[in-house]
C-alpha positions as CSV (number, residue, x, y, z in Angstrom):
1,X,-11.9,26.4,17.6
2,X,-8.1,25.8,16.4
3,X,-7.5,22.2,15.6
4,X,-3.8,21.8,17.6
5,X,-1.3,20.4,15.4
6,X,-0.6,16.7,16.1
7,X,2.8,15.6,17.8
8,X,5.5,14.1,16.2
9,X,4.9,10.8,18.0
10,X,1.1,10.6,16.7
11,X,2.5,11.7,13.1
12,X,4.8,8.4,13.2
13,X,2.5,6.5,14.2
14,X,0.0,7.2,11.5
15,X,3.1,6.8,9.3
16,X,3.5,3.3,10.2
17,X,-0.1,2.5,10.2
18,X,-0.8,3.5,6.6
19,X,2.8,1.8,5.6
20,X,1.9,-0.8,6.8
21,X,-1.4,-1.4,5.0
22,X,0.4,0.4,1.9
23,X,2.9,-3.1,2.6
24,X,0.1,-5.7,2.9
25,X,-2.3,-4.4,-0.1
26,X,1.5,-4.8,-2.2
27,X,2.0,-8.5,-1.0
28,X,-1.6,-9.1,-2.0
29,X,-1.5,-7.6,-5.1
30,X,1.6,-9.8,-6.3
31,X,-1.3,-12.9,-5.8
32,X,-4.0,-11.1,-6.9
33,X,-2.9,-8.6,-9.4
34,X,-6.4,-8.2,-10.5
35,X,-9.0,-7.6,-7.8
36,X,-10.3,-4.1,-8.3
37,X,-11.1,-3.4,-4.5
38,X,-7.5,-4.1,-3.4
39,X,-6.2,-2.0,-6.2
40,X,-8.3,0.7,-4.8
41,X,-7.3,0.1,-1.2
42,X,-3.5,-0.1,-2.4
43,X,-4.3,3.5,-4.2
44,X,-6.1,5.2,-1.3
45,X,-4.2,4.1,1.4
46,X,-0.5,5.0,-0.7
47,X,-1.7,8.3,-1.3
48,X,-2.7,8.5,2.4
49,X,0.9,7.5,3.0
50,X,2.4,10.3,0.8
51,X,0.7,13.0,2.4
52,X,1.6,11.6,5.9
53,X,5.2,11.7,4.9
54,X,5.0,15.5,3.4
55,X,3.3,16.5,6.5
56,X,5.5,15.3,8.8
57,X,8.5,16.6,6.1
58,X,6.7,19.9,6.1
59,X,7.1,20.4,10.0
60,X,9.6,18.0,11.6
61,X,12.2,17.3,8.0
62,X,12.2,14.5,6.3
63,X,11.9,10.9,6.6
64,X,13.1,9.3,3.8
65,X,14.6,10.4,0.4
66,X,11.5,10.7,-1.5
67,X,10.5,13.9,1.1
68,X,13.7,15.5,1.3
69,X,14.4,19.0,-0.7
70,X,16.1,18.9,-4.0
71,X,17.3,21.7,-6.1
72,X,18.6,23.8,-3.9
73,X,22.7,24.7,-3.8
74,X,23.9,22.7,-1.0
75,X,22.5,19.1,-0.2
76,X,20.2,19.5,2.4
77,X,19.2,15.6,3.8
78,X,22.4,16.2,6.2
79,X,21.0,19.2,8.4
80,X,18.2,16.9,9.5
81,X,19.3,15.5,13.6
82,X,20.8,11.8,13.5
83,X,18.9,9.2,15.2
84,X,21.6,9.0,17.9
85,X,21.1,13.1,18.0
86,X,17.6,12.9,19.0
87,X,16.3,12.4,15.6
88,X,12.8,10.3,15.0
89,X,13.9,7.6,12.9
């Protein structure tokens, strides 16, 4: 059975779940700059992060500068729909 793709909603949402916990293992980190286990989290859960935003880049356009296309011959981050145009941000 096909797994269905999940909707942009449900991609933003995991978005802001694993920023979020990308956020808090940061603010941690500044106090405890050497607890193994929170490094680790920190790791995990950024990578996590990174793939959420190249999924939802990969299907909906990106979020944020880090996803958008580079190298190509016209800038592209400008063809993405404006919140105020129905945009997700």
């Amino acid at each position: 059975m096909a797994q269905r793709q999940p909707t942009r909603k449900q991609m933003l949402s995991w978005i802001n779940m694993v920023s979020f916990a990308v956020v808090e293992a940061s603010l941690y980190l500044d106090t405890h700059p050497t607890d193994p286990t929170a490094l680790a989290y920190f790791r995990e859960y950024s990578q996590l992060r990174r793939q959420a935003l190249d999924d939802y880049a990969a299907i909906y356009g990106p979020l944020n500068l880090d996803t958008a296309p580079t190298g190509q011959e016209r800038w592209e981050w400008i063809n993405q729909p404006w919140p105020w145009e129905g945009g997700a941000c």
